[in-house]
C-alpha positions as CSV (number, residue, x, y, z in Angstrom):
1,X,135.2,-111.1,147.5
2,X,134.4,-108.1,145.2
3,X,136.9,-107.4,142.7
4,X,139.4,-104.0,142.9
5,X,137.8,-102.3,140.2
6,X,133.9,-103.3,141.3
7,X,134.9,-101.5,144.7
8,X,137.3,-98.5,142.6
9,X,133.6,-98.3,140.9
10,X,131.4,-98.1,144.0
11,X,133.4,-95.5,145.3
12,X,133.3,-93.0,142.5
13,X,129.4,-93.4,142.8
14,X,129.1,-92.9,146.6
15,X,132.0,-89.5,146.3
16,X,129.8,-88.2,143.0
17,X,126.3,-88.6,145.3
18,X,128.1,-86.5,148.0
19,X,129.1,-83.9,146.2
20,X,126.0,-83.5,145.0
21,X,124.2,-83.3,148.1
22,X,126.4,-80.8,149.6
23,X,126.1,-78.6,146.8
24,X,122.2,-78.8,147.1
25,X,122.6,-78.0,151.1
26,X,125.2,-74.8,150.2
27,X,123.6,-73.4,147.2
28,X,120.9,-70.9,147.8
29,X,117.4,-70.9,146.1
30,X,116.5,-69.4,142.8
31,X,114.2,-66.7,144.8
32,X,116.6,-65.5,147.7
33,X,118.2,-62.5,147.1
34,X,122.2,-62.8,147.3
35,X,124.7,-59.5,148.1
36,X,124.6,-57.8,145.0
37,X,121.6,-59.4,143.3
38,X,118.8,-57.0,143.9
39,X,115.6,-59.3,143.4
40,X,113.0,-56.9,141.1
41,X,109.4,-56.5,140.7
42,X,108.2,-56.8,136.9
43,X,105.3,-56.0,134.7
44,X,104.6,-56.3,131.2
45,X,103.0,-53.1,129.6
46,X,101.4,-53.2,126.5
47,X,101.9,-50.9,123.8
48,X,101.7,-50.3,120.1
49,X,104.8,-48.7,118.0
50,X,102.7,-45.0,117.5
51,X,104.1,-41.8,119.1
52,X,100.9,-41.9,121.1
53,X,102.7,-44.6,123.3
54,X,106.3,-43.4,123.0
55,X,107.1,-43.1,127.0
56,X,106.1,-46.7,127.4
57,X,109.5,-48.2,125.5
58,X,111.5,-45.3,127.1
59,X,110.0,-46.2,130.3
60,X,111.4,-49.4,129.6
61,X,115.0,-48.3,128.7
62,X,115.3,-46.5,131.7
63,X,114.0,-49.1,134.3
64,X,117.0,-51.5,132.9
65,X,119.4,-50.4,134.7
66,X,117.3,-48.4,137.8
67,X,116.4,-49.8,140.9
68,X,112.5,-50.4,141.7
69,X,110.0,-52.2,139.4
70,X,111.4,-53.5,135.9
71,X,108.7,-52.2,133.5
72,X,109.1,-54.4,130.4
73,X,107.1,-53.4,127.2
74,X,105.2,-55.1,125.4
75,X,104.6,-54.4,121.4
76,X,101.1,-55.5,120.0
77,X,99.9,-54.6,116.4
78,X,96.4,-54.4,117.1
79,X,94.0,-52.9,119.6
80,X,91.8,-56.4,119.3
81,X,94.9,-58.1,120.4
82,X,95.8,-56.1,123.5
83,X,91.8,-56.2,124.4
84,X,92.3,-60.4,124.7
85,X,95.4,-60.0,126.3
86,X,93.7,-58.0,129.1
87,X,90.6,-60.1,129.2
88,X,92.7,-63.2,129.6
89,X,94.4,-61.8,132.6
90,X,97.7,-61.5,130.6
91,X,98.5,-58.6,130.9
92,X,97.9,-55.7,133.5
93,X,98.5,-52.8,132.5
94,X,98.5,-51.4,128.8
95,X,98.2,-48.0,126.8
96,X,94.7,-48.1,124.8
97,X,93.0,-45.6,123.0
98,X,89.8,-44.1,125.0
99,X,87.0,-44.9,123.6
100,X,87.7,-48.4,123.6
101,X,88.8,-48.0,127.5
102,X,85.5,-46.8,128.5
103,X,83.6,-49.5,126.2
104,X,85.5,-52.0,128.2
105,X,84.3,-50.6,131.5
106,X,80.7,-50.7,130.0
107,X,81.1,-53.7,129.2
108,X,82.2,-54.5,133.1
109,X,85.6,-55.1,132.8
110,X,87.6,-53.7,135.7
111,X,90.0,-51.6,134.9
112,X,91.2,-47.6,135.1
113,X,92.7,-45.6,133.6
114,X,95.5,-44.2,135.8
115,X,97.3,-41.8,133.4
116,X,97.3,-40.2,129.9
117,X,100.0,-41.5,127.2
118,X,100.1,-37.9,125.1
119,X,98.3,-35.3,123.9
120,X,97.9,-34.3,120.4
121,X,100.2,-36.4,117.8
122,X,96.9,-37.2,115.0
123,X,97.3,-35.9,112.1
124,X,94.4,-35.9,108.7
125,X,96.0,-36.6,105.6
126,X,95.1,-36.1,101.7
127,X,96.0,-36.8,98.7
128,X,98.9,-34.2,97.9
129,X,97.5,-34.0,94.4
130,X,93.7,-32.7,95.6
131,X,93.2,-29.2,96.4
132,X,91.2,-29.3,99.8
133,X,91.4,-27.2,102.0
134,X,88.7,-28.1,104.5
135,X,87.1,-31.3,105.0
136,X,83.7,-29.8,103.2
137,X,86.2,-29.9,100.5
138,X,86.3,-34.3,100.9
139,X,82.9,-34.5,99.6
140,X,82.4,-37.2,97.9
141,X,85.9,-38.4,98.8
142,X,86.7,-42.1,100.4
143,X,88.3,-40.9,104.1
144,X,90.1,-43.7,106.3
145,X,89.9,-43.9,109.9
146,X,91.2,-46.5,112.4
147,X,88.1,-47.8,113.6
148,X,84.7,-46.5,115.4
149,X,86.2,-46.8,118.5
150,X,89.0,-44.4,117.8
151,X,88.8,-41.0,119.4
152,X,89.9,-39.8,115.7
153,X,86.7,-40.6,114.8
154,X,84.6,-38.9,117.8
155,X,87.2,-35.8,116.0
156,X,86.3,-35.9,112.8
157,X,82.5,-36.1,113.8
158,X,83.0,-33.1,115.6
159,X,84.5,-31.7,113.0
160,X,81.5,-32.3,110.4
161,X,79.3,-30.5,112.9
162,X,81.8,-27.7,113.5
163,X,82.0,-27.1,109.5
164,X,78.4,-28.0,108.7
165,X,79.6,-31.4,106.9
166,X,77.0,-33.8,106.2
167,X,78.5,-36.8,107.1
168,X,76.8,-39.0,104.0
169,X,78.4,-36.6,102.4
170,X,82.2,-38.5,102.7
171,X,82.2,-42.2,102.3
172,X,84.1,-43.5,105.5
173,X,85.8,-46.6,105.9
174,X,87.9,-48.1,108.4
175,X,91.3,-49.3,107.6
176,X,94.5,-50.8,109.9
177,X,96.9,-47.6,110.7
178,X,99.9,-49.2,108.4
179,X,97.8,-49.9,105.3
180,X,97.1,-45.6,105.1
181,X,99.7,-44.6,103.7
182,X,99.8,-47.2,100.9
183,X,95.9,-47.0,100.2
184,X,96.7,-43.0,99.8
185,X,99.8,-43.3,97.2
186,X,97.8,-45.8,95.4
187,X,94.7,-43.8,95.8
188,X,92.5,-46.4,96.9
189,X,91.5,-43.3,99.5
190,X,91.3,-39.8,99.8
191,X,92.5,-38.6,103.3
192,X,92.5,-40.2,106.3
193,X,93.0,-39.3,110.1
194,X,95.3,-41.4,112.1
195,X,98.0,-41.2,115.1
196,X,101.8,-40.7,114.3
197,X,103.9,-42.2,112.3
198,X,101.4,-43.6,110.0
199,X,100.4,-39.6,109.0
200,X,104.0,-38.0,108.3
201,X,105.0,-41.5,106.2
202,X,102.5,-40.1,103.4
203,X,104.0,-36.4,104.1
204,X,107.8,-37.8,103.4
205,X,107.3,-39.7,100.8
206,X,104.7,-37.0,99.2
207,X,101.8,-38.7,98.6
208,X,100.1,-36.7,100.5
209,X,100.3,-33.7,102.8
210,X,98.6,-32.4,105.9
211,X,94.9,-31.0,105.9
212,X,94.7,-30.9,110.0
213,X,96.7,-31.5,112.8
214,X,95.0,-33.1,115.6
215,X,96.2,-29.6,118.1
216,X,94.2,-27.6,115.4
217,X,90.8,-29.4,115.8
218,X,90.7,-30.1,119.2
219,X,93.5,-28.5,121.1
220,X,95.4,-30.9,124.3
221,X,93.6,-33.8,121.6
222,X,93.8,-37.2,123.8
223,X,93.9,-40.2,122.0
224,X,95.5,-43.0,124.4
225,X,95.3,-43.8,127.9
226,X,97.4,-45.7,130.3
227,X,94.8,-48.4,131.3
228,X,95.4,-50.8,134.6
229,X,93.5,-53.2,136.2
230,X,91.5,-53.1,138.9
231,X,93.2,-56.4,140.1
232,X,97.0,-54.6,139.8
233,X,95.7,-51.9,141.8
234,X,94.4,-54.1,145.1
235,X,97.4,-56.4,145.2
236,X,100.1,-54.1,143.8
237,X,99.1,-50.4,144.8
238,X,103.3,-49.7,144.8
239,X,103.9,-50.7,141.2
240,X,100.8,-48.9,139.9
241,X,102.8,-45.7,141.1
242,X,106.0,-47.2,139.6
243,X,104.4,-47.2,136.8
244,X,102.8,-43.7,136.3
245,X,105.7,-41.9,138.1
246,X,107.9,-43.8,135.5
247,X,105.7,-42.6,132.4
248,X,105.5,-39.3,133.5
249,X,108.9,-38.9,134.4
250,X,109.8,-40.4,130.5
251,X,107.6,-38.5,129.3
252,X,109.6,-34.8,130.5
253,X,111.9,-36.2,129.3
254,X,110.8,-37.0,125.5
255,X,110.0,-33.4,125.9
256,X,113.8,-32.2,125.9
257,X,115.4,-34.8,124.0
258,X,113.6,-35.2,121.2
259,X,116.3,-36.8,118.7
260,X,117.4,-39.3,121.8
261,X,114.0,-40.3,121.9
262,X,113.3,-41.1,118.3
263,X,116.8,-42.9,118.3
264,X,116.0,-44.8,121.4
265,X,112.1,-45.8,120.7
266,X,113.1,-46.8,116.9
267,X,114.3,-50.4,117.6
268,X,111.2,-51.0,120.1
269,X,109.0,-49.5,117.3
270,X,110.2,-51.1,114.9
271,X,110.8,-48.1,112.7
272,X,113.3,-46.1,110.6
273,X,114.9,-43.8,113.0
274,X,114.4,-40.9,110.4
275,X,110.5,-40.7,110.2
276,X,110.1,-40.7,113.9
277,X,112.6,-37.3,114.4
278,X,110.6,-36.3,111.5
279,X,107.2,-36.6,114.1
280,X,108.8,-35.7,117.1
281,X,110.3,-32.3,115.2
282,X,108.5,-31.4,112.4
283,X,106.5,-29.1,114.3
284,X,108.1,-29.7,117.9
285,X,104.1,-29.8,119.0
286,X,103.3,-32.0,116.2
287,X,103.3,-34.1,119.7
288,X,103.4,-33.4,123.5
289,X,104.3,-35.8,126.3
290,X,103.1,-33.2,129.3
291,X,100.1,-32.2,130.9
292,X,98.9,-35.8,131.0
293,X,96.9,-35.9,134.0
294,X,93.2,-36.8,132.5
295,X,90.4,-34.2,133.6
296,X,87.1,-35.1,134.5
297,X,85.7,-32.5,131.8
298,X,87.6,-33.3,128.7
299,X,86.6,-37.5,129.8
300,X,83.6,-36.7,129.8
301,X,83.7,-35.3,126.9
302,X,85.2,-38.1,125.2
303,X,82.5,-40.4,126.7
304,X,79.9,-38.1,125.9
305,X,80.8,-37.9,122.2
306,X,81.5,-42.0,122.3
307,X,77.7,-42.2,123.7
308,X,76.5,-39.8,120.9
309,X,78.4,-41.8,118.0
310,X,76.8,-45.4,119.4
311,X,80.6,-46.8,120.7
312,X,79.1,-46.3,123.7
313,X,75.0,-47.8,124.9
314,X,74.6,-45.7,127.7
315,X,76.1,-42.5,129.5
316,X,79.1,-43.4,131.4
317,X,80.3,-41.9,134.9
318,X,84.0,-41.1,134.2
319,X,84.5,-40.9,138.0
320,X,84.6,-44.2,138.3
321,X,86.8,-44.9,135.3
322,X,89.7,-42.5,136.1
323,X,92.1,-42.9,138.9
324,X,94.4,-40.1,139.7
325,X,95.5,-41.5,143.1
326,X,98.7,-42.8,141.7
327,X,100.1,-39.3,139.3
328,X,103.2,-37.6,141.4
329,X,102.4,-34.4,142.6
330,X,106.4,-33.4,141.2
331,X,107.2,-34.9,137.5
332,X,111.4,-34.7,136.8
333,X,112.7,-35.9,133.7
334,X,113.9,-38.9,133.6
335,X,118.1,-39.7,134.0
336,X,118.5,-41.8,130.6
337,X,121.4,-42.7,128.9
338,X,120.4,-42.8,125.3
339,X,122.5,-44.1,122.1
340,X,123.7,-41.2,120.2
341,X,121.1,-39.6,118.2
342,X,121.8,-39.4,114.7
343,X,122.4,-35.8,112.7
């Protein structure tokens, strides 16, 4: 005969198994839905921590707590970066500059651009200590710009032909956005042309001071574009709009609350809260976050210029690069909650 406490023993074993099995039969799966438990589309969207790409982070914000798709940003410090990302199949949908969009499309990659991220927000910077006035003024001079494929530097090549600059004229070199500032104090460099906040850091601290606004060259001046896949598109048509209802509607309201914004973007970015309501104010259309539907003129005019500079090998159709099937036809700002902004 078993013993008492052999059988006690089997018992506890046979009532633990039990339990467990009706908990596995009561319990719902991960994926159902349960009252009060709203199960959410997400996407990742990829963005760097430059005014250019402000409404993606508020986008962000505001989808935590609203019902539809959870847009989650995603901070990269390098365009060659997100470009991996996005060939890997990573990542979907990302804010890029445009001449690097459209070089990706030459090179076959299928993807659109669906929306604009800003317009204006580049500044050119010199040396607070040199007396130029124009950029015939550089000659000579070592000028930084982010990289060929930056639409800063399709700008300042327009520019040069505008004032009759010979380009051999200005030694160019291309330098990572945070380094500017720094390379200009320590005057490594001359002046150079770059997206916000890299531009006003040298204004604040005063090494250097403003030459150009991006609005002064080349007024509604587009330097990033929301860029999605092809792939998103065909399986996720609804998110797409999501999406570029969400950025537009963040983006009215960036307009209006200026000091929210900075205070809310600052931790995604990254960034003392200070220099950022120092971009988004100092002017107020140092900036702008409206009128971002992209035309077929002024991309064509981008890939035109891209073509002319050698980014691009051959003339690109921008009708088959931009997608505006997806923009809302009414934008209304956005209903965010923000910290308190600071005075």
């Amino acid at each position: 005969m078993r013993s008492p406490l052999l059988r006690y023993g089997l018992g506890a074993v046979a009532l633990v198994a039990l339990l467990a099995l009706l908990r596995m039969r009561t319990s719902p799966a991960p994926e159902t839905p349960t009252a009060g438990n709203e199960v959410r589309e997400t996407l990742k969207v990829g963005f760097l921590p430059v005014t250019c790409h402000l409404t993606c982070p508020v986008t962000d914000y505001a989808t935590k707590t609203s019902h539809g798709t959870r847009f989650e940003s995603q901070r990269f410090t390098d365009f060659p970066t997100v470009v991996e990302t996005v060939k890997s199949g990573r990542l979907d949908a990302t804010f890029m500059i445009a001449p690097l969009a459209m070089k990706l499309k030459e090179q076959g990659l299928k993807v659109k651009i669906a929306y604009l991220g800003h317009r204006d927000g580049s500044t050119v910077m010199v040396r607070s200590d040199l007396p130029a006035k124009t950029l015939g003024d550089l000659k000579g001079k070592t000028f930084a710009i982010p990289s060929k494929y930056s639409n800063q530097n399709l700008v300042i090549r327009k520019l040069m032909k505008d004032e009759g600059v010979d380009p051999a004229d200005i030694r160019f070199v291309e330098m990572p956005p945070p380094d500017m500032p720094g390379a200009l104090a320590s005057k490594a460099i001359d002046a150079y042309f770059i997206g916000e906040p890299h531009a006003a850091r040298a204004e604040l601290d005063g090494s250097g001071r403003v030459l150009y606004h991006a609005k002064d060259i080349w007024p509604h001046f587009i330097s990033c574009v929301l860029v999605v896949t092809e792939k998103l598109i065909g399986e996720k048509p609804a998110v797409v709009k999501d999406l570029v209802r969400g950025i537009a509607e963040s983006g009215e309201w960036a307009e209006t609350h200026r000091l929210e914004a900075a205070k809310l973007v600052s931790p995604y970015f990254r960034q003392d809260e200070k220099l950022l309501r120092f971009v988004l104010t100092q002017p107020p259309d140092r900036v702008s976050y409206r009128m971002l539907t992209p035309g077929d003129d002024e991309m064509q005019e981008i890939a035109d210029m891209g073509l002319e500079a050698g980014i691009l090998e051959r003339r690109l159709d921008v009708k088959g690069l931009v997608d505006r099937d997806f923009i809302p036809t009414e934008i209304h700002a956005a209903r965010i909650e923000p910290p308190v902004a600071a005075q």
